[in-house]
KOLLUM-842145 format. One line per 10 residues: number of its first residue (from 1); their letters; for each residue x negated, y, z of N, C-alpha, C. Coordinates in pm, 1 decimal, padded with zeros to 6 digits, always signed. Atoms other than C-alpha are relative to their C-alpha. Example, Ala and Ser with C-alpha at 12.3 -4.5 7.8 and 13.67 -1.06 7.14 Angstrom:
BEGIN
1	as	-00089.0,-00119.0,+00000.0,-01230.0,-00450.0,+00780.0,-00090.0,+00120.0,+00000.0  +00082.0,-00119.0,-00006.0,-01367.0,-00106.0,+00714.0,+00077.0,+00109.0,+00073.0
END
This chain:
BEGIN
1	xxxxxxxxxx	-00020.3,-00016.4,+00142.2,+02075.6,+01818.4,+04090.1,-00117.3,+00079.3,-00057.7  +00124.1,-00077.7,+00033.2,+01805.5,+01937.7,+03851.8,+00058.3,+00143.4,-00071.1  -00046.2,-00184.4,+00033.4,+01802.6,+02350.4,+03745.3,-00143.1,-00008.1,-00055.7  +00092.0,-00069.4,+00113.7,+01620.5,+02539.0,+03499.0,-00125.3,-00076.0,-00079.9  +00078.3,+00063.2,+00093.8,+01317.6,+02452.4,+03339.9,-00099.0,-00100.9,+00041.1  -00018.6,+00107.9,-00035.0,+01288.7,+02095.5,+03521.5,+00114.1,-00070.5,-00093.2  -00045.4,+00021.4,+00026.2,+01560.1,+02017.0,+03370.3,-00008.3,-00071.7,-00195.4  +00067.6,-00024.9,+00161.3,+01466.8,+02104.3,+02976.9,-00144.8,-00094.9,+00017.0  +00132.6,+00063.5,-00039.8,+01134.2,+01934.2,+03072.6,+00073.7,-00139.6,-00026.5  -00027.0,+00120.8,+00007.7,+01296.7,+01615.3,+03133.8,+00082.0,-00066.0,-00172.5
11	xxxxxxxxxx	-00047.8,+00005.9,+00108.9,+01552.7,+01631.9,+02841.7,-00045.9,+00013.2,-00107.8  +00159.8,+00023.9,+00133.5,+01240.8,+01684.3,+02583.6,+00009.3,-00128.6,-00002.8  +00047.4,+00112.9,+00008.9,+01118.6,+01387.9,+02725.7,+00060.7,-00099.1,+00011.3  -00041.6,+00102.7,+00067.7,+01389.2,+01150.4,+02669.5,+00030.5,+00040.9,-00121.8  -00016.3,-00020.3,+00148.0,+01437.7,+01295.6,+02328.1,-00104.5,-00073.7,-00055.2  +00109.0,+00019.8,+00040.1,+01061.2,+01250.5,+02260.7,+00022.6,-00158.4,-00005.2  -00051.9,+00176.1,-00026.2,+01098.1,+00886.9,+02388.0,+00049.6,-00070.3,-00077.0  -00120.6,+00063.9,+00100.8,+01378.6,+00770.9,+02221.3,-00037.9,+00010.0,-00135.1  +00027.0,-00001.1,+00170.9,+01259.0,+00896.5,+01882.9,-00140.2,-00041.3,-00016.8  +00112.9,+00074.4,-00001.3,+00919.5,+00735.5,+01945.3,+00005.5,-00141.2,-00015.4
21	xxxxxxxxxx	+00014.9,+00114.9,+00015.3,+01040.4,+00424.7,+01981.6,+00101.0,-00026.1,-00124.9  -00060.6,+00009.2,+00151.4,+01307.6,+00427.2,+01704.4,-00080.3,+00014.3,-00148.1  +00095.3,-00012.4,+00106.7,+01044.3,+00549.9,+01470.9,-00112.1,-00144.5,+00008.6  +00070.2,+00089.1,+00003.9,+00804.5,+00244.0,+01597.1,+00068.4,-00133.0,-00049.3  -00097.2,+00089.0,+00021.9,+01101.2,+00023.3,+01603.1,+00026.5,-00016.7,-00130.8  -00003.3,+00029.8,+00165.9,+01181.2,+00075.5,+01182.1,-00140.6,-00032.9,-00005.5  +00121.8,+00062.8,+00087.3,+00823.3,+00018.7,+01137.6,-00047.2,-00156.0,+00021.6  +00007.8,+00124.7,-00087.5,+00789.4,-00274.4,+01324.8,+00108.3,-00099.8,-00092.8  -00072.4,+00032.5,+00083.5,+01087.2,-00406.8,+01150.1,-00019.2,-00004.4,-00162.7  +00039.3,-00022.8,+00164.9,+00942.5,-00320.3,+00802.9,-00090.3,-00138.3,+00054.3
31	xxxxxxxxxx	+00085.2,+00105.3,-00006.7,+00686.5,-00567.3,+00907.0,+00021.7,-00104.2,+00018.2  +00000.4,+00135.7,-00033.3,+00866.3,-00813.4,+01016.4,+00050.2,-00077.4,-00111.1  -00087.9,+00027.5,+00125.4,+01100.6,-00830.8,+00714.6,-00145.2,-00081.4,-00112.4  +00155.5,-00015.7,+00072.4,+00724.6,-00857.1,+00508.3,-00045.5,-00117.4,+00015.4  +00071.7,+00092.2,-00029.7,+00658.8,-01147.9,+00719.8,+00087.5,-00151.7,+00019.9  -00050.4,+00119.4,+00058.3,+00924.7,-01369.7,+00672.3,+00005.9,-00052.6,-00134.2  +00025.4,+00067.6,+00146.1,+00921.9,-01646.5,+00420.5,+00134.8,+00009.4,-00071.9  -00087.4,+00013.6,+00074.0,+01098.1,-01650.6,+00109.4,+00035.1,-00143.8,-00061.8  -00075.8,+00126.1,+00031.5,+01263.6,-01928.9,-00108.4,-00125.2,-00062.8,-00005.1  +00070.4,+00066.7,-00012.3,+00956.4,-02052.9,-00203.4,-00120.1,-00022.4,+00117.3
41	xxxxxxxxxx	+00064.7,+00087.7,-00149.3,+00810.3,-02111.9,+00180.4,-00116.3,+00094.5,+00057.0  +00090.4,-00127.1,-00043.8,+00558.9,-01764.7,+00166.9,+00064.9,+00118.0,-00000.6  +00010.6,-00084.3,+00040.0,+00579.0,-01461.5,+00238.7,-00058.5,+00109.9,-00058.6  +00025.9,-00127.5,+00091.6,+00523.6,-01146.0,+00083.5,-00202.3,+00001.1,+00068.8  +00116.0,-00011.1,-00052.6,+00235.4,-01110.3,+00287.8,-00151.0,-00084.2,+00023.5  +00095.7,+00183.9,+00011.0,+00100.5,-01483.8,+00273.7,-00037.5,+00020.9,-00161.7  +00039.1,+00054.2,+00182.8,+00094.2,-01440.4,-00141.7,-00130.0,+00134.2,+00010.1  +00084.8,-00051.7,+00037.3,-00094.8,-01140.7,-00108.3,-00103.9,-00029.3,+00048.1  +00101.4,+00077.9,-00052.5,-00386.1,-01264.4,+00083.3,+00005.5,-00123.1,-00114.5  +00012.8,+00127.7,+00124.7,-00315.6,-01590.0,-00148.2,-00105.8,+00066.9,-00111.0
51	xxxxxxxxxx	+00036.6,-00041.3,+00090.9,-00407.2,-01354.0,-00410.3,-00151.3,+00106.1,-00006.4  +00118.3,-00067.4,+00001.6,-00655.9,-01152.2,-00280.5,-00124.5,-00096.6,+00001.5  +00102.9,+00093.5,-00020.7,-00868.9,-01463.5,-00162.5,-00021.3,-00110.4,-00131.4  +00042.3,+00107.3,+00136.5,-00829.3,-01646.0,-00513.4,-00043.1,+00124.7,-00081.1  +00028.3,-00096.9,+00114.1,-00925.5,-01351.1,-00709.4,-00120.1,+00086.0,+00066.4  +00150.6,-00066.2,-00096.4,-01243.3,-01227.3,-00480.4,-00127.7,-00040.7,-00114.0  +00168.2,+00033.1,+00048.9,-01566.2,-01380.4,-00705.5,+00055.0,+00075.8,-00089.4  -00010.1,-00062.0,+00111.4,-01360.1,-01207.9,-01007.9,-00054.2,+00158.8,+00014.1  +00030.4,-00157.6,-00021.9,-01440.8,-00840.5,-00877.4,-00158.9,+00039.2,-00030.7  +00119.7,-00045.5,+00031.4,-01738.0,-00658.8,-01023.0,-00018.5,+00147.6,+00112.5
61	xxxxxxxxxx	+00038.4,-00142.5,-00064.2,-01928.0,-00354.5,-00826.8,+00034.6,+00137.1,-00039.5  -00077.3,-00164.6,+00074.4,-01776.5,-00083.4,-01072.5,+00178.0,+00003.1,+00069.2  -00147.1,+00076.9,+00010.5,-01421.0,-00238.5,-00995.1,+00042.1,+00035.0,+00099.2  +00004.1,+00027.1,-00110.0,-01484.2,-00225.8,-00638.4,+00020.9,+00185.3,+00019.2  -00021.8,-00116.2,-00058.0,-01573.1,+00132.6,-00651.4,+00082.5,+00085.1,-00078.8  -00175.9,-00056.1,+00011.9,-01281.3,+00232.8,-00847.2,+00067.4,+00011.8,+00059.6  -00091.2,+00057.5,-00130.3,-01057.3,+00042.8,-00606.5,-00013.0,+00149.4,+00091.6  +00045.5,-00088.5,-00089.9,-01225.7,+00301.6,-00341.0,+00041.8,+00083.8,-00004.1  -00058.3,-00133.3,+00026.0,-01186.6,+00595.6,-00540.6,+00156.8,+00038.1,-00010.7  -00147.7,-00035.5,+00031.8,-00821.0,+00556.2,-00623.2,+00031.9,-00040.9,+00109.3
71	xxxxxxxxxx	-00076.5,-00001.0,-00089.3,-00754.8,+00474.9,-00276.5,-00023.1,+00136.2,+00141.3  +00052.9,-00107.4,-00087.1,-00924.1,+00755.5,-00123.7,+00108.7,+00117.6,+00079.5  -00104.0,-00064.6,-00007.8,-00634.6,+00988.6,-00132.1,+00098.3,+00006.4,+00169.3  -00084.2,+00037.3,-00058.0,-00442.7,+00801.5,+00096.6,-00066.6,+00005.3,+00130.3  -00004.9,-00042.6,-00176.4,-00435.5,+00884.5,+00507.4,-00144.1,-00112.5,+00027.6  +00105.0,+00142.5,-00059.9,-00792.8,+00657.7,+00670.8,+00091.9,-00057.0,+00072.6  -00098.6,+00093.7,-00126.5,-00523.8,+00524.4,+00934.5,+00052.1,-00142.8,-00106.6  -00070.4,+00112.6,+00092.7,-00336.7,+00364.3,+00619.6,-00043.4,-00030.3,-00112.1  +00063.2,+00012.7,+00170.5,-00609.4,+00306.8,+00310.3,-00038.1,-00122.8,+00024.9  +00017.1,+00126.6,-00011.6,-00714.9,-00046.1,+00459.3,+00108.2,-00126.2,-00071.7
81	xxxxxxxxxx	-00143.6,+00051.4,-00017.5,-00342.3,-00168.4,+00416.4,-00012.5,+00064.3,-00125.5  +00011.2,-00001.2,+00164.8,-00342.5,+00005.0,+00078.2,-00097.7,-00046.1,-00056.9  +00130.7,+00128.7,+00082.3,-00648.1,-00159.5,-00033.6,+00085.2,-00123.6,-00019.4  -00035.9,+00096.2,-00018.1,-00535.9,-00477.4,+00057.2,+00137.9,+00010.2,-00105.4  -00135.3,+00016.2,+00083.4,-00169.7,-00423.0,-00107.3,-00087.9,+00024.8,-00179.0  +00033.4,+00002.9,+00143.5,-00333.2,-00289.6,-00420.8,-00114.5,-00130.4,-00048.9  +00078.9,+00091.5,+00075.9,-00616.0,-00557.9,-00457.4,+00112.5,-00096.9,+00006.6  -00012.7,+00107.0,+00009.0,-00407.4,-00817.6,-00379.8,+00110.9,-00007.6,-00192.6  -00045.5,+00002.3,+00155.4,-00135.9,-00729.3,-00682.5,-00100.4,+00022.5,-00104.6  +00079.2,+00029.1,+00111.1,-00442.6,-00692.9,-00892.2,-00056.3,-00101.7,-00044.2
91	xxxxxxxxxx	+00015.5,+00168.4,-00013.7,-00532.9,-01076.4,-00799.1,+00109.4,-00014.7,-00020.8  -00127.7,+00042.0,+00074.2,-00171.8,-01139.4,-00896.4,-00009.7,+00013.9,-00149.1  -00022.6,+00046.1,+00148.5,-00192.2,-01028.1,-01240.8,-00120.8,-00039.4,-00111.9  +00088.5,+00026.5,+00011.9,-00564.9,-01108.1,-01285.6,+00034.0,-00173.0,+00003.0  -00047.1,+00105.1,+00036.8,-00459.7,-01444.6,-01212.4,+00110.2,-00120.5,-00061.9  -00127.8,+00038.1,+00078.4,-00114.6,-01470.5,-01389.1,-00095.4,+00014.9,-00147.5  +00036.9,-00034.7,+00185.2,-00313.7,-01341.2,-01734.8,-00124.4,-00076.5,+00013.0  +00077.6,+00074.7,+00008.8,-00591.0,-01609.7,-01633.1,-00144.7,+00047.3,-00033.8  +00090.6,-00077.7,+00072.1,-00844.8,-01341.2,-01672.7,-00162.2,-00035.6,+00081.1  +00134.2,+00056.3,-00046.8,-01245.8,-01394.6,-01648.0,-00068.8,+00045.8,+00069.8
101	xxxxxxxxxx	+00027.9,-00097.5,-00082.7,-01304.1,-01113.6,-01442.5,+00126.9,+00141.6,-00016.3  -00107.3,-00151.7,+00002.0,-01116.9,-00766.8,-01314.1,-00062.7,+00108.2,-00071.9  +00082.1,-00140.6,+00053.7,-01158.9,-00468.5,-01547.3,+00079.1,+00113.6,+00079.1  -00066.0,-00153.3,-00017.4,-01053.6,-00128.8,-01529.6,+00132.3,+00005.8,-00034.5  -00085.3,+00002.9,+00044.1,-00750.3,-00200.4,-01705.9,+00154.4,-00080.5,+00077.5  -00076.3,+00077.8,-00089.7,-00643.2,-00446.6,-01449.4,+00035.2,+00080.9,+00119.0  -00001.6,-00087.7,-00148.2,-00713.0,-00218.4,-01142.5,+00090.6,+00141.8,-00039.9  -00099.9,-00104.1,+00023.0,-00521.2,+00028.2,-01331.9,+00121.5,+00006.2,+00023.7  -00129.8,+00045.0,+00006.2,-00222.9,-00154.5,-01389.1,+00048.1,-00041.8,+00132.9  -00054.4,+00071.7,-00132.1,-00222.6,-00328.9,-01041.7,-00001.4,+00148.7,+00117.3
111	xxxxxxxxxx	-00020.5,-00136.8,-00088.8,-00268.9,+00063.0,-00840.9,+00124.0,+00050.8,-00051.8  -00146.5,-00080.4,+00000.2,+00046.1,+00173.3,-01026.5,+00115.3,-00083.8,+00040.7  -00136.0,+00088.5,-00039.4,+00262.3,-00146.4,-00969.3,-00004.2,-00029.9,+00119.7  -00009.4,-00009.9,-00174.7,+00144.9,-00141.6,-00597.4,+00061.2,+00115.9,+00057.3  -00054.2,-00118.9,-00076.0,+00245.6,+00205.9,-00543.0,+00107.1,+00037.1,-00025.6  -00182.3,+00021.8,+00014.2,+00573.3,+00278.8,-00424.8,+00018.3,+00180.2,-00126.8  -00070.5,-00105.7,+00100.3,+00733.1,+00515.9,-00708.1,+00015.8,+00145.3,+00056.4  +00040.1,-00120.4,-00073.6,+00731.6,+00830.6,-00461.2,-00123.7,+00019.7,-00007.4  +00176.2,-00083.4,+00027.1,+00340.5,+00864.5,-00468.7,-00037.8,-00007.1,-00161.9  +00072.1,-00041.5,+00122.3,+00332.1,+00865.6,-00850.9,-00061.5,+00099.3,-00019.9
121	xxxxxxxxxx	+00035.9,-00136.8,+00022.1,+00311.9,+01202.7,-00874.9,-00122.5,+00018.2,+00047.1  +00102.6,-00005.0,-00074.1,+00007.3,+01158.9,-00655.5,-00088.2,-00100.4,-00073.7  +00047.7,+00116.1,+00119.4,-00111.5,+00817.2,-00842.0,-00077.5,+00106.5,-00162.6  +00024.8,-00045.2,+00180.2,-00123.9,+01045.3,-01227.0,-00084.3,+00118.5,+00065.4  +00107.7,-00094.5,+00015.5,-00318.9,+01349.1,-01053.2,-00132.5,-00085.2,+00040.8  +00150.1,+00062.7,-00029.9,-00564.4,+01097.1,-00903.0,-00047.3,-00057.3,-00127.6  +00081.9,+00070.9,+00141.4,-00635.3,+00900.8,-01240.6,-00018.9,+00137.7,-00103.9  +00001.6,-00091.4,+00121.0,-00603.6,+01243.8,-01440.8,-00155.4,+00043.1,+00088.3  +00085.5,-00069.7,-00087.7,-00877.2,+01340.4,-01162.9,-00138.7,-00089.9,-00062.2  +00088.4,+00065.3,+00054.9,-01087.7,+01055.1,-01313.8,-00009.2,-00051.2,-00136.3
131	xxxxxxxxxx	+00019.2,+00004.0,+00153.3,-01069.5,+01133.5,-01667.3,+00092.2,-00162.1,-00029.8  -00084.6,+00110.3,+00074.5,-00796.0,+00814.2,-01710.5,+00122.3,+00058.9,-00093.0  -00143.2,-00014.6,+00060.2,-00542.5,+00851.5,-01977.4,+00106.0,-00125.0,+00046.3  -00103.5,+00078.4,-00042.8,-00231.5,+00726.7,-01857.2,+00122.6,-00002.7,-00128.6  -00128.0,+00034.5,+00124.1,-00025.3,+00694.4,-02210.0,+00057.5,-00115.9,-00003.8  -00019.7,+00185.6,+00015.5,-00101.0,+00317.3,-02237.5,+00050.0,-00029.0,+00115.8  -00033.8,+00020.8,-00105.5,+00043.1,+00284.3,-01907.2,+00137.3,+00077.7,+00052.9  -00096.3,-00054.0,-00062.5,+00353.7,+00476.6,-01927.3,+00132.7,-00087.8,+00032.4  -00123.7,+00150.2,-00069.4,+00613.1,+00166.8,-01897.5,-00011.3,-00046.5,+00090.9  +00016.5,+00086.9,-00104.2,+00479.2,+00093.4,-01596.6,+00029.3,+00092.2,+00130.4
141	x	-00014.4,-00135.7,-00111.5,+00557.9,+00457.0,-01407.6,+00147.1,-00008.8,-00000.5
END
């Protein structure tokens, strides 16, 4: 039988364990949910790529390094994956409003309707950080 601090040793490490993979396990599951199709035959994840790759020649070099700046914030592990989520809803409504290029106004609107409603608070100090007024944009917080 195990005694003293063999014991505690081991019992860490199925704690550790177990909540390693439960924590990988919801994420894993977030993804998968992401990656099944919906009614109309894509998913979530297929439109955004859809959208990022039809709305690519529209992006100007100012646009780009906006994008950058307002994603800066966010962890390097996970700003690729927020790029991607935020350009692509900005190719969503860039190409719902049939527009001739992305402004500032677009990349504005598409960084607040990408980000989940918990990082606002984080979202309004980063644009207050770059001299944006966010008035014209308060129906969308």
């Amino acid at each position: 039988m195990l005694h003293g601090w063999f014991l505690w040793f081991i019992l860490f490490w199925v704690v550790f364990l177990v909540g390693s993979m439960a924590i990988g396990g919801f994420f894993m599951f977030r993804k998968f949910l992401k990656k099944l199709p919906k009614e109309d035959g894509k998913s979530d994840m297929e439109w955004e790529v859809h959208y990022v790759n039809e709305s690519r020649h529209l992006w100007g070099p100012e646009e780009k390094s906006l994008l950058e700046d307002l994603v800066s914030p966010v962890p390097e592990l996970f700003r690729d994956v927020a790029r991607h989520k935020i350009a692509g809803k900005i190719g969503e409504l860039a190409l719902k409003e049939k527009a001739p290029k992305i402004t500032e106004d677009l990349v504005i609107r598409g960084y607040i309707l990408a980000t989940p409603k918990r990082d606002h608070k984080f979202l309004r100090k980063k644009l207050f950080e770059n001299h944006i007024d966010v008035t014209p944009y308060e129906h969308l917080f």
